[in-house]
Structure formats: structure tokens, C-alpha cells
C-alpha positions, 0 to 999 in steps of 0.5 A: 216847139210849136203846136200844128194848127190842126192841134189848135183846131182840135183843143177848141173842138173838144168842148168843155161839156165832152172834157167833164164827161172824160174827167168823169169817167176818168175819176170813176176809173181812178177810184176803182184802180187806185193807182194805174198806168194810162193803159189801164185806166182807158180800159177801165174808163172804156175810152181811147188811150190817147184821149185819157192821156189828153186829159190826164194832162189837163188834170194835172194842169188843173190840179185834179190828179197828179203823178206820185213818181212811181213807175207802173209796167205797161203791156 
């Protein structure tokens, strides 16, 4: 499968300074929740659901979190 070009466009947009700041805010939302589904970090974090997605998986790519296999309900 391949990405749109407009993905492309948009990865190189999001500078490397913005995606610190989500990890950030990420990690501070982890260590309070523990545990959580992606809904509930972005809430915690008080940032958009699908940008914490976006970077939930280049921490997980980096090794920065990772996913222990258990299922979590979502709203």
C-alpha cells in the first residue's frame, strides 16, 4: 500500500520540535493514567485523538512505550 502524497507533506510538516512537545505531553499523560486507551490519553494530554495515535506509533517505533496486549474499552 502507499501513502498519499499529502501524507508525505504532512510527516515532513510536523517538525521535530512539535513531535518532543506531543511526546512530552504524551509521557506526562502516561505516568498519570498508567495504563490507558488512546481516547484517554488525548484527554488527559488535551491534545487531538488522532495526533496522540500519530505519535503513539513513532513511540512505539522508537521504543519509547509500547502496547502490553491487553484490551482496554473504549466510549
Amino acid at each position: 500500500m502507499t501513502v498519499p502524497e499529502t501524507s508525505h507533506l504532512a510527516n515532513k510538516a510536523a517538525s521535530l520540535e512539535m513531535r518532543q512537545r506531543h511526546w512530552d505531553k504524551i509521557k506526562a499523560a502516561l505516568s498519570v493514567l498508567k495504563l490507558a486507551t488512546g481516547e484517554q490519553i488525548a484527554a488527559e494530554a488535551k491534545m487531538d485523538y488522532h495526533a496522540v495515535m500519530r505519535r503513539i506509533g513513532e513511540m512505539e517505533r522508537n521504543e519509547m512505550v509500547y502496547k502490553p496486549g491487553t484490551k482496554i474499552p473504549t466510549s
